[in-house]
LOVEXVEX-804791 format. One record per residue: residue number from 1; residue in one letter; chain; x, y, z of N, C-alpha, C in turn. Coordinates in steps of 0.02 Angstrom, whole numbers, plus 50000, padded with zeros to 5 digits. Example, Ala and Ser with C-alpha at 12.3 -4.5 7.8 and 13.67 -1.06 7.14 Angstrom:
BEGIN
[pt 1 "A" "A" [50660 49716 50390] [50615 49775 50390] [50660 49835 50390]];
[pt 2 "S" "A" [50642 49888 50354] [50684 49947 50357] [50645 50002 50394]];
***
This chain:
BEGIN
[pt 1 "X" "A" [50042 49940 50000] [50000 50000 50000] [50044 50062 50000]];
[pt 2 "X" "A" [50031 50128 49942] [50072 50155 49951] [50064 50218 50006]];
[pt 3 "X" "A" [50130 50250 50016] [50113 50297 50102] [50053 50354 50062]];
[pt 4 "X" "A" [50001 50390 50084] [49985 50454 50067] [50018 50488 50062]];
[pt 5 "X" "A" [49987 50549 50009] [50038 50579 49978] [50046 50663 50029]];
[pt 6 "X" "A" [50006 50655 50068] [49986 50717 50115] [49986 50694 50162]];
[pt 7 "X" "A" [50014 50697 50244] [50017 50687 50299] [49982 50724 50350]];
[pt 8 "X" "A" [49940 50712 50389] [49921 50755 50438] [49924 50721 50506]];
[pt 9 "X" "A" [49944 50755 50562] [49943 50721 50629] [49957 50791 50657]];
[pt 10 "X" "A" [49905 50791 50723] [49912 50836 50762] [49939 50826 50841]];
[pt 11 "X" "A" [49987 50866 50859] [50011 50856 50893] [50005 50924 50960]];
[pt 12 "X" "A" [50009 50927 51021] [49985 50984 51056] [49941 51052 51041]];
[pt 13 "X" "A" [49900 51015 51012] [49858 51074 50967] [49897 51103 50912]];
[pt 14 "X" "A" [49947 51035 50861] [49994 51083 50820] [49980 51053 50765]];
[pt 15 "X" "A" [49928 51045 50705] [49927 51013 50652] [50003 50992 50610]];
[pt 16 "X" "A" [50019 50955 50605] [50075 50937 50544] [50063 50902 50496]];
[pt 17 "X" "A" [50055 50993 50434] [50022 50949 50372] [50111 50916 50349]];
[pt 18 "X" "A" [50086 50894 50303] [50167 50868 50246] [50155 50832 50183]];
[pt 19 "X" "A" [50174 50877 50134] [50184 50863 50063] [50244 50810 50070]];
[pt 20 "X" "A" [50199 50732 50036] [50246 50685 50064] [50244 50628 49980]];
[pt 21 "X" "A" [50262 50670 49947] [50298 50634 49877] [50360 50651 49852]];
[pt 22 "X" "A" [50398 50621 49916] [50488 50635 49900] [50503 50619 49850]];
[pt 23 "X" "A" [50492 50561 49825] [50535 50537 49754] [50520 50567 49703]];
[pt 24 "X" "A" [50458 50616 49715] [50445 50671 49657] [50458 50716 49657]];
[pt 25 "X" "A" [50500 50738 49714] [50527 50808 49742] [50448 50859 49765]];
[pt 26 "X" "A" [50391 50812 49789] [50334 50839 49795] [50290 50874 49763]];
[pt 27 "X" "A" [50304 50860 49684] [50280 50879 49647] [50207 50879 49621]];
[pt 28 "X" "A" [50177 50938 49627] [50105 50926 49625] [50057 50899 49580]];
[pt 29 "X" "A" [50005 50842 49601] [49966 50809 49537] [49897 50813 49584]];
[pt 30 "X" "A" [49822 50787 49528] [49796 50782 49565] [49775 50750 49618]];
[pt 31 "X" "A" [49807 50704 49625] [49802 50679 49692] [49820 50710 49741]];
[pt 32 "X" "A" [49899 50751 49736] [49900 50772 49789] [49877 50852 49810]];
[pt 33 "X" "A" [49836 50875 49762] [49789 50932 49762] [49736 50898 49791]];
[pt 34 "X" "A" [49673 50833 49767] [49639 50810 49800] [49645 50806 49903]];
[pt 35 "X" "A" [49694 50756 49916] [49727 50772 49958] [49733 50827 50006]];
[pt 36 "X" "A" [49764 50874 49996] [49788 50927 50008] [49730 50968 50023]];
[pt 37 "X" "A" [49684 50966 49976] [49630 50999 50001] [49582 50968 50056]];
[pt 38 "X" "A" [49597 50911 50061] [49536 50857 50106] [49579 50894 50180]];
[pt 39 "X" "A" [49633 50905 50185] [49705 50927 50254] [49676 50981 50283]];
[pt 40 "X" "A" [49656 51029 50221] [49637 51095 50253] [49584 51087 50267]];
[pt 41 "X" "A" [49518 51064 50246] [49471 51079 50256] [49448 51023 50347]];
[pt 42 "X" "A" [49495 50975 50338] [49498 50952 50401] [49537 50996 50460]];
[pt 43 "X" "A" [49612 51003 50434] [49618 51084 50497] [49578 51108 50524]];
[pt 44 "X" "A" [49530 51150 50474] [49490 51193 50487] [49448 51183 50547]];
[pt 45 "X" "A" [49415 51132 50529] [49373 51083 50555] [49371 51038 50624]];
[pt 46 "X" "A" [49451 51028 50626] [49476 51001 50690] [49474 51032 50754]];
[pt 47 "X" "A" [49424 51013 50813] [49418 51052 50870] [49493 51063 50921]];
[pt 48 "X" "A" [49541 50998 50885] [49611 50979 50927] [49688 51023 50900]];
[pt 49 "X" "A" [49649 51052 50850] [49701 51083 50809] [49696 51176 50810]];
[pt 50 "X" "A" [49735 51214 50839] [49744 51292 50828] [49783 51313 50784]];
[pt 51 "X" "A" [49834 51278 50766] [49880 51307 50714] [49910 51256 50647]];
[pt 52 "X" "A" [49913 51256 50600] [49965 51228 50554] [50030 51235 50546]];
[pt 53 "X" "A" [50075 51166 50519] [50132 51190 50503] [50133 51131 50441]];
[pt 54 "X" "A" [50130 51182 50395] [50156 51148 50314] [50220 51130 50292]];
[pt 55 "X" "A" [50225 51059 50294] [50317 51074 50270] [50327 51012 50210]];
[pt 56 "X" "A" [50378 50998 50183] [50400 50963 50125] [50425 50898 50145]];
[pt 57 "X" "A" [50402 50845 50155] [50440 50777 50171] [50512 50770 50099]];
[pt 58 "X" "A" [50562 50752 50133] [50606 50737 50064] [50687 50794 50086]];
[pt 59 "X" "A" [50716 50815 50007] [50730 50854 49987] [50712 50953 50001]];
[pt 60 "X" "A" [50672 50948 49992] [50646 51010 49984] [50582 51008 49970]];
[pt 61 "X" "A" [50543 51072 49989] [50476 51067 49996] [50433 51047 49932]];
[pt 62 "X" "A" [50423 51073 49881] [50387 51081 49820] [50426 51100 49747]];
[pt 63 "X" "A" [50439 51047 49699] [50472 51075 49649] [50406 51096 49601]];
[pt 64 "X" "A" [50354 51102 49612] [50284 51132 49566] [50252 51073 49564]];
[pt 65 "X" "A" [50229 51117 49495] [50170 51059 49469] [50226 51005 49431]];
[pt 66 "X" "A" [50193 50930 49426] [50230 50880 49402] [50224 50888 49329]];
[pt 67 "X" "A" [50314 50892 49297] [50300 50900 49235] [50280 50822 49189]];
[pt 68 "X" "A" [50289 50775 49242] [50283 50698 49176] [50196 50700 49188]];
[pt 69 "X" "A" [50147 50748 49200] [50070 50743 49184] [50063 50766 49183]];
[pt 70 "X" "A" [50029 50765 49104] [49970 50822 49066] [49919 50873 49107]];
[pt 71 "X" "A" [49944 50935 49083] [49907 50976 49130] [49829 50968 49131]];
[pt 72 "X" "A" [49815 50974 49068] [49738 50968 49071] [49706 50881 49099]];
[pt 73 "X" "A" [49757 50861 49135] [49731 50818 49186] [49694 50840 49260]];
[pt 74 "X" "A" [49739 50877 49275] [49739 50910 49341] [49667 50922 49349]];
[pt 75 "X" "A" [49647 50908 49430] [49575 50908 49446] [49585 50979 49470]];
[pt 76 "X" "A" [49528 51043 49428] [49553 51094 49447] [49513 51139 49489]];
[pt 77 "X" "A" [49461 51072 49514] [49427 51132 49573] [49475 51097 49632]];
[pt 78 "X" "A" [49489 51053 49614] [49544 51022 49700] [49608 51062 49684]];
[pt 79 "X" "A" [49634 51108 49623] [49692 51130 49626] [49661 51191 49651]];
[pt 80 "X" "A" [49604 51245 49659] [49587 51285 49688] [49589 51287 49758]];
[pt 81 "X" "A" [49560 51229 49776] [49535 51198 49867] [49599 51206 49877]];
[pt 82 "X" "A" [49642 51196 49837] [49720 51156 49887] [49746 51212 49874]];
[pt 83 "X" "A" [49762 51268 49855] [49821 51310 49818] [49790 51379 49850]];
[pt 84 "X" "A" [49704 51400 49851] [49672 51458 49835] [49639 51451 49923]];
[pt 85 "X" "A" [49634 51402 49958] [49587 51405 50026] [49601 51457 50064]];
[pt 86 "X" "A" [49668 51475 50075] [49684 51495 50137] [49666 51586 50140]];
[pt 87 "X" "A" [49616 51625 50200] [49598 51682 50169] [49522 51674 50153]];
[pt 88 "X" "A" [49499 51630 50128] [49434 51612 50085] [49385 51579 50118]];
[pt 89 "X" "A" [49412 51504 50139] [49406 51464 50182] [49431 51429 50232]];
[pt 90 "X" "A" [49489 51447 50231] [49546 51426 50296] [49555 51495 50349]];
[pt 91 "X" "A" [49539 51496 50387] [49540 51555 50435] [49583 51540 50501]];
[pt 92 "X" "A" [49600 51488 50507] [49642 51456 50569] [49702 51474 50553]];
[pt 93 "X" "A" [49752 51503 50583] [49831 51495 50559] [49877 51474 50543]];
[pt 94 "X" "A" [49892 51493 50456] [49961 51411 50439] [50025 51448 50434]];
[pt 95 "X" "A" [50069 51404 50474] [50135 51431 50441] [50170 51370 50398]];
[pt 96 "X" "A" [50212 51408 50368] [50239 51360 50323] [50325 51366 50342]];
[pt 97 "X" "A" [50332 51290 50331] [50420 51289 50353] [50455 51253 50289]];
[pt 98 "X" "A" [50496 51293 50267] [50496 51287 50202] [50569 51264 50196]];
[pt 99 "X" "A" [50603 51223 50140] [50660 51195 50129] [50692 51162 50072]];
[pt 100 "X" "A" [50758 51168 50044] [50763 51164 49984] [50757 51198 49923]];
[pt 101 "X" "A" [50691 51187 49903] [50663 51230 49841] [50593 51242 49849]];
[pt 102 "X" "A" [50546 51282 49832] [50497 51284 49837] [50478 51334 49768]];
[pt 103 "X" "A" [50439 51306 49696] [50444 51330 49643] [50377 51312 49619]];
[pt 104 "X" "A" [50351 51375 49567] [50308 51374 49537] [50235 51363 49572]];
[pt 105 "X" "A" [50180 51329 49591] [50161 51305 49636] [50181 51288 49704]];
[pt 106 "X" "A" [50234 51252 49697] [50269 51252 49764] [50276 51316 49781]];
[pt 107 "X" "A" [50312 51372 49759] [50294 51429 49809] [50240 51445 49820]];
[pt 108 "X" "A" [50175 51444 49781] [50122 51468 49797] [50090 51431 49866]];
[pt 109 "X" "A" [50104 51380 49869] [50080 51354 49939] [50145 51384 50005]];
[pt 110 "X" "A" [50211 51399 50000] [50246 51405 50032] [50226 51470 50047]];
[pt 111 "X" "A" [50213 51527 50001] [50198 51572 50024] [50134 51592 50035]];
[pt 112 "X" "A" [50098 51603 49988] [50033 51619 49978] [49973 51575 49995]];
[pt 113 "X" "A" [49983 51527 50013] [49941 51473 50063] [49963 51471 50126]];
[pt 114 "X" "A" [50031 51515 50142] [50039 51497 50211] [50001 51572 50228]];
[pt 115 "X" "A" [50000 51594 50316] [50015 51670 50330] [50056 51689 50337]];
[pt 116 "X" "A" [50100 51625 50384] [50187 51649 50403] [50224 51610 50373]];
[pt 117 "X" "A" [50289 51614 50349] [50334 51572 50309] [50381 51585 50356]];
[pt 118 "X" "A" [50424 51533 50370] [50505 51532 50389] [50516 51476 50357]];
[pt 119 "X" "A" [50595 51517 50314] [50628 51449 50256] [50703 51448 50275]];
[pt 120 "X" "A" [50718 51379 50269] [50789 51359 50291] [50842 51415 50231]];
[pt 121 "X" "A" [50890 51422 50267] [50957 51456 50227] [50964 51396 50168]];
[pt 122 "X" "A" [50979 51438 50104] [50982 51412 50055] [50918 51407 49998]];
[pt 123 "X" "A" [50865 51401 50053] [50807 51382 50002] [50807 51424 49955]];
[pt 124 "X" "A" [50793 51392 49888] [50778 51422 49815] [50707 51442 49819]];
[pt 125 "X" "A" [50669 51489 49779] [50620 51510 49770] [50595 51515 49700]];
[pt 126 "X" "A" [50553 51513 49651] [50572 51516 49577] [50500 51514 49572]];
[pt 127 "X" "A" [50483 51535 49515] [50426 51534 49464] [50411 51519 49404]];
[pt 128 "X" "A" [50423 51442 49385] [50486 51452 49310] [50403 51432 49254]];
[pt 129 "X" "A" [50362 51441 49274] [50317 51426 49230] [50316 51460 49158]];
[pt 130 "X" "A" [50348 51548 49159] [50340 51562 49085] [50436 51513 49050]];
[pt 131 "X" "A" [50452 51451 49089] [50497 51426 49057] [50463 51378 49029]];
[pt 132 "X" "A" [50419 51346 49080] [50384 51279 49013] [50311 51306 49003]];
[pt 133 "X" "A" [50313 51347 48966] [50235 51363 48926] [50198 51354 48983]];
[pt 134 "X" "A" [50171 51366 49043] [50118 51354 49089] [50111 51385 49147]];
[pt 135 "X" "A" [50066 51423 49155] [50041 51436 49201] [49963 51450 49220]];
[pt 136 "X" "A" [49944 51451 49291] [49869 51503 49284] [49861 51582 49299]];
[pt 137 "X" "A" [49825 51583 49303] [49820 51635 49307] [49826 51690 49378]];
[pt 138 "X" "A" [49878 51724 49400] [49907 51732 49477] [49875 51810 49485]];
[pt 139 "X" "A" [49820 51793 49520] [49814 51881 49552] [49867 51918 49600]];
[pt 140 "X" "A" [49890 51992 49568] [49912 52006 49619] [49898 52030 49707]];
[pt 141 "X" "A" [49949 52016 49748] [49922 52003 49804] [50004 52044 49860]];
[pt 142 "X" "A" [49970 52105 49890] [50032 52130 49894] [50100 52099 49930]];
[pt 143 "X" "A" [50128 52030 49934] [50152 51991 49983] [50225 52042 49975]];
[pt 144 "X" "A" [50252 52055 49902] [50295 52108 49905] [50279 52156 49841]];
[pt 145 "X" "A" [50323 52202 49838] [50295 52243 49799] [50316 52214 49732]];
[pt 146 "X" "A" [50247 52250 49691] [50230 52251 49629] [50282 52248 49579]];
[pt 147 "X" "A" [50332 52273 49580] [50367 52272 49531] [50414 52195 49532]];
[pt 148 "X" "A" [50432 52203 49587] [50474 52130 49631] [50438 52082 49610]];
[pt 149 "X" "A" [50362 52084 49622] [50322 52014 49605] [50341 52019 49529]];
[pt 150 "X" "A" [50330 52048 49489] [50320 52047 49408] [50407 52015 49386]];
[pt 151 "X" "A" [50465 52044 49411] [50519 52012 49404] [50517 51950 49390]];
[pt 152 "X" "A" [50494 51934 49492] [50515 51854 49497] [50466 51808 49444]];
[pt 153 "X" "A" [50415 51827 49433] [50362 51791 49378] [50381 51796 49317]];
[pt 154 "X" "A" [50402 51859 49273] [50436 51877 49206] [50486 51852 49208]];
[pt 155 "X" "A" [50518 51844 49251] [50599 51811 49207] [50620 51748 49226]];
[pt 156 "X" "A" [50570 51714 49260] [50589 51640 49303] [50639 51617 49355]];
[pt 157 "X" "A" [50692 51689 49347] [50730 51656 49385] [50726 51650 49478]];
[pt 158 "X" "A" [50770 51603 49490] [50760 51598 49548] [50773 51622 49632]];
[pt 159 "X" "A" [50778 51634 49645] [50814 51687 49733] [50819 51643 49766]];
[pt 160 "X" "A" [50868 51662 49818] [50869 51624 49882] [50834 51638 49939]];
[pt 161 "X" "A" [50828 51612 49984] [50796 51628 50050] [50823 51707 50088]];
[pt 162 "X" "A" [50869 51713 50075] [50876 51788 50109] [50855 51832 50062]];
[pt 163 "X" "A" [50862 51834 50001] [50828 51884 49935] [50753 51886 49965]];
[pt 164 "X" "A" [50719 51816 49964] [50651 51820 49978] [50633 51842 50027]];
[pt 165 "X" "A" [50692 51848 50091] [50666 51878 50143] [50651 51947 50135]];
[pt 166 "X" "A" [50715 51984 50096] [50712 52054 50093] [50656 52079 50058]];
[pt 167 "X" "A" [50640 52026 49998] [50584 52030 49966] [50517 52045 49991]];
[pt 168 "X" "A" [50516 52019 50053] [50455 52000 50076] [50410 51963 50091]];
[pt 169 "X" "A" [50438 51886 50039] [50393 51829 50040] [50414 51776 50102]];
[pt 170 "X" "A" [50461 51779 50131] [50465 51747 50211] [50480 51811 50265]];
[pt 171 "X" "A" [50459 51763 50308] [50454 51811 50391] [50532 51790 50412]];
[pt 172 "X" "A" [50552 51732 50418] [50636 51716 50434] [50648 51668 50415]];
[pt 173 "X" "A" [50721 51679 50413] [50771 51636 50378] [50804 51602 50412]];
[pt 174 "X" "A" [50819 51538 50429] [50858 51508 50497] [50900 51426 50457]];
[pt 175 "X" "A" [50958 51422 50492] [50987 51371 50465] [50929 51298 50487]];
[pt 176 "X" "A" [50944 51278 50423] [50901 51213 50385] [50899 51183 50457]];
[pt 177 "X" "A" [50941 51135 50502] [50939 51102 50556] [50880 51119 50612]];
[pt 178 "X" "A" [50877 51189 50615] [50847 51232 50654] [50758 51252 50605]];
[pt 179 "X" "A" [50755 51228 50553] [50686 51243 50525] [50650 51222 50572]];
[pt 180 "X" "A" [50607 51152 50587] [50551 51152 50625] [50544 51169 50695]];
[pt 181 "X" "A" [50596 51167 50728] [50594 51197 50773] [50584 51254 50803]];
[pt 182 "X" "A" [50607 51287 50744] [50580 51374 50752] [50494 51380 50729]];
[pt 183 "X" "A" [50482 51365 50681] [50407 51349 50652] [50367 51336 50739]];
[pt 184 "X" "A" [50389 51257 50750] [50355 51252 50806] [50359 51298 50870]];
[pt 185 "X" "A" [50401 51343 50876] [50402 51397 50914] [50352 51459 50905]];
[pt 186 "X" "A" [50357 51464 50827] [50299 51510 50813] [50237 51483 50817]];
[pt 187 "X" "A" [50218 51420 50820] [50150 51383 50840] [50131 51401 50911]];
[pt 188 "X" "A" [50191 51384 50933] [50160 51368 51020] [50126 51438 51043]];
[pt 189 "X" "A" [50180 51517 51005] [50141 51560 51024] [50090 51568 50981]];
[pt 190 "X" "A" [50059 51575 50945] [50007 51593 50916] [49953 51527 50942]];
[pt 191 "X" "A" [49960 51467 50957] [49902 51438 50994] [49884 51462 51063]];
[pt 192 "X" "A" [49919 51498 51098] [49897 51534 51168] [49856 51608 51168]];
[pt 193 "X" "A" [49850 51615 51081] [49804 51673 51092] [49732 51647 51059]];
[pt 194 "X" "A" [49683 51696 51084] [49618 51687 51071] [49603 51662 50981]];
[pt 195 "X" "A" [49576 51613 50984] [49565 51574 50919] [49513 51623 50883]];
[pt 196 "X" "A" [49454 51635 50927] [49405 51675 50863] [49427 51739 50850]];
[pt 197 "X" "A" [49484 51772 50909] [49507 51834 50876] [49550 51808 50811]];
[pt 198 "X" "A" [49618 51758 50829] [49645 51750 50773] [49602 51736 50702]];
[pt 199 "X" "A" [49555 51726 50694] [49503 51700 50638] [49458 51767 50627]];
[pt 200 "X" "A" [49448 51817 50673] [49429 51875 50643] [49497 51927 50616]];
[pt 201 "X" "A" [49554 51921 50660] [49625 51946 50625] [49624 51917 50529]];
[pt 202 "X" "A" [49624 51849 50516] [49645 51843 50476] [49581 51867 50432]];
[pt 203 "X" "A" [49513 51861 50427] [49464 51867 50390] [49475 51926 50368]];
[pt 204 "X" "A" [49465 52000 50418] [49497 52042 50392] [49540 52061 50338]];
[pt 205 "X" "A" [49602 52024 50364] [49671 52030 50327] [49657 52011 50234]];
[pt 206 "X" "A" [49631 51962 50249] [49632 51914 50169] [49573 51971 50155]];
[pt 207 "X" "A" [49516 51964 50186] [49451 52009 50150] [49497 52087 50097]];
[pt 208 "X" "A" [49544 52098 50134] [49556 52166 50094] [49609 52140 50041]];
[pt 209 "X" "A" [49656 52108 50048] [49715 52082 50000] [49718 52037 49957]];
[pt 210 "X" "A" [49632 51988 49977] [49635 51970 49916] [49579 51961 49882]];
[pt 211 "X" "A" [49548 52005 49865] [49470 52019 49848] [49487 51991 49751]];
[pt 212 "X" "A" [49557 52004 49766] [49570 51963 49665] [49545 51899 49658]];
[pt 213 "X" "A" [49582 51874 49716] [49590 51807 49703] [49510 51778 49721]];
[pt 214 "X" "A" [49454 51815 49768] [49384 51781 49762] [49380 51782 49686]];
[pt 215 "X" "A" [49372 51853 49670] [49318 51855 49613] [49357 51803 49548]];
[pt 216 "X" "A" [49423 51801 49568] [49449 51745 49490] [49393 51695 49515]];
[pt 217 "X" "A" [49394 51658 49585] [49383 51600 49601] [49317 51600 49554]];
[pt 218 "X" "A" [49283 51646 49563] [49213 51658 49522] [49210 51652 49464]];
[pt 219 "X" "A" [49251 51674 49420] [49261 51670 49367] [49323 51635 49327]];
[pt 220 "X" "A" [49312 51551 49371] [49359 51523 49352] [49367 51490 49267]];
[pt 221 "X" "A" [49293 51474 49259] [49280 51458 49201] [49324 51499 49139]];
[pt 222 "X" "A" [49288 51570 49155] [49308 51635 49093] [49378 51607 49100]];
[pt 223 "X" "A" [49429 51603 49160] [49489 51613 49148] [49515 51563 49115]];
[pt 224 "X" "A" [49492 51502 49122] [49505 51425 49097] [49517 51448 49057]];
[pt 225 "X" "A" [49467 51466 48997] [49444 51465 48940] [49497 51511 48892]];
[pt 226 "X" "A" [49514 51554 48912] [49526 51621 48871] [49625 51611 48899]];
[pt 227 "X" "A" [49630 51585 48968] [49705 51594 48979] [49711 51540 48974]];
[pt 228 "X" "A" [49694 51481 48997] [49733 51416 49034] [49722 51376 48978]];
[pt 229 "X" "A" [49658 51364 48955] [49665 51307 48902] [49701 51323 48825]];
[pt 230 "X" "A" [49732 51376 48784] [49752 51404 48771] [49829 51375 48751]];
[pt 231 "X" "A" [49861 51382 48843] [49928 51357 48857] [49925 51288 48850]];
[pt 232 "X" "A" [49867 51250 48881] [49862 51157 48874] [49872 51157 48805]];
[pt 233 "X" "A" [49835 51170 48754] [49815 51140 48692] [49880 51181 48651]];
[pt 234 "X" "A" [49952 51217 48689] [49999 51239 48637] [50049 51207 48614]];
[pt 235 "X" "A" [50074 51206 48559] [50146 51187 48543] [50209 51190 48587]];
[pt 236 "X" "A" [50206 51278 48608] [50226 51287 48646] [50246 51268 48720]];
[pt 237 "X" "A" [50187 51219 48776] [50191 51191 48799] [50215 51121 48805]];
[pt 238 "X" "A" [50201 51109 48739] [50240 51042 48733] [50318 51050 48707]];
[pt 239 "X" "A" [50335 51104 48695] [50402 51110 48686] [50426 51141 48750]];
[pt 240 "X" "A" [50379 51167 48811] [50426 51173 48855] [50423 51107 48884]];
[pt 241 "X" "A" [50404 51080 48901] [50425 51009 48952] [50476 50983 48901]];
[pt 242 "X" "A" [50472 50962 48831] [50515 50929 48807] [50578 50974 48854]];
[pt 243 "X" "A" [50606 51031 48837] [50676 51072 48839] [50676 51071 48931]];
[pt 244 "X" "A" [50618 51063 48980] [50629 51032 49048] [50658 50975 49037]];
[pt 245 "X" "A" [50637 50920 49003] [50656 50854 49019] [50725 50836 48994]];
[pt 246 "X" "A" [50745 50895 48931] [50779 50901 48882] [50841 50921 48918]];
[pt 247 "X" "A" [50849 50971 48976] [50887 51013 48999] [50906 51050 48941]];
[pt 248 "X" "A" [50870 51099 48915] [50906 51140 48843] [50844 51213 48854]];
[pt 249 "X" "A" [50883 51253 48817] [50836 51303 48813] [50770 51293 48773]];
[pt 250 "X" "A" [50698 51315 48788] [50655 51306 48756] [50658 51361 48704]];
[pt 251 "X" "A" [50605 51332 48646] [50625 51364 48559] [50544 51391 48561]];
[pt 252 "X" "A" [50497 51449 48590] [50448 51436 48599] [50413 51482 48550]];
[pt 253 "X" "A" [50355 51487 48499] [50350 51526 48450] [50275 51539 48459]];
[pt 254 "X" "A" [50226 51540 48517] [50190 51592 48533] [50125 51560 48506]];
[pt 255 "X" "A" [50138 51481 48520] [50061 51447 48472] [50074 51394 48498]];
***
């Protein structure tokens, strides 16, 4: 039987989710979007649980979405549940303890699914989706500024954990040995304060920062249609995974 691909066990009122497909470098499919979303919506849910801590079984946390399956596989209201909850429908507090690499998707859960991030020294950060023809569609969301976000998305390349700190997209940076332990430090305090305040703190918070990302949710269809399926059905996409799998530059001609 094989292990799940998502882990949850709570421990002193401390959920420990874990992206737990090492040999894929945790690379996201729908299963483990299925998954992933069943985690949160149980968090949520759990009377034994005050806080989350998201982290990467393996290597490093999240190398994205998995490039050996077809995107237009992907179950994409469970890639919403799993990627888009937190803010919307997750109101309990997650931090994320991040390590290695965390790219494309993988950052989006490292950052933008967590509230608080602390990532081990070293961790890579990246967005390399305009490298293989694919992405969806990313509202902006002020985690750093505007111009910084458009960089790291326009040019793929990748930063390290102290760039991202300065950046904005983690709270701290601490040697790798020392990751969960600090995470679980930031748990213990944030479970000693009032839970429905923390859940009116965050409602707030998300209600104003990310009023994008409801109304896409709404209009997920339009976006399918006009952005995402577009990229599935391109040449282009299939010549970027080839030049991923390829290790070569992609040759990409806009069709």
């Amino acid at each position: 039987m094989a292990d799940p691909v998502v882990l949850y066990e709570v421990k002193d009122q401390i959920a420990f989710i874990t992206l737990n497909r090492p040999e894929k470098r945790n690379a996201v499919n729908s299963e483990l979007c299925v998954e992933l979303a069943k985690a949160w919506k149980r968090f949520e849910q759990d009377p034994d649980a005050r806080v989350a801590i998201l982290s990467g079984a393996g290597k490093g946390f999240s190398s994205g979405m998995d490039q050996n399956v077809a995107p237009e596989t992907l179950d994409r209201e469970a890639y919403y549940q799993a990627t888009r909850a937190n803010g919307i429908t997750i109101f309990k507090p997650i931090i994320g303890a991040v390590h290695g690499f965390a790219l494309g998707t993988g950052y989006s859960l490292a950052v933008k699914a967590c509230d608080l991030t602390i990532a081990a020294e070293g961790t890579q950060f990246g967005y390399p989706e305009s490298r293989v023809g694919n992405a969806g569609v990313i509202p902006y969301v002020p985690y750093m500024h505007f111009k910084r976000n458009l960089e790291f998305m326009l040019t793929a390349q990748w930063i390290d954990a102290q760039k991202a700190y300065e950046w904005g997209m983690v709270n701290k940076v601490v040697p790798e040995a020392e990751l969960m332990t600090e995470a679980i430090k930031w748990a213990e305090i944030i479970k000693k304060n009032a839970p429905l305040t923390l859940r009116a703190i965050k409602y707030g918070q998300y209600r104003g920062v990310d009023e994008a990302a409801r109304q896409l949710t709404k209009e997920a269809e339009w976006e399918f249609e006009h952005f995402i399926r577009p990229q599935w059905e391109s040449e282009d996409r299939k010549e970027g995974a080839r030049a991923y799998f390829e290790k070569r530059e992609p040759q990409f001609k806009g069709k």
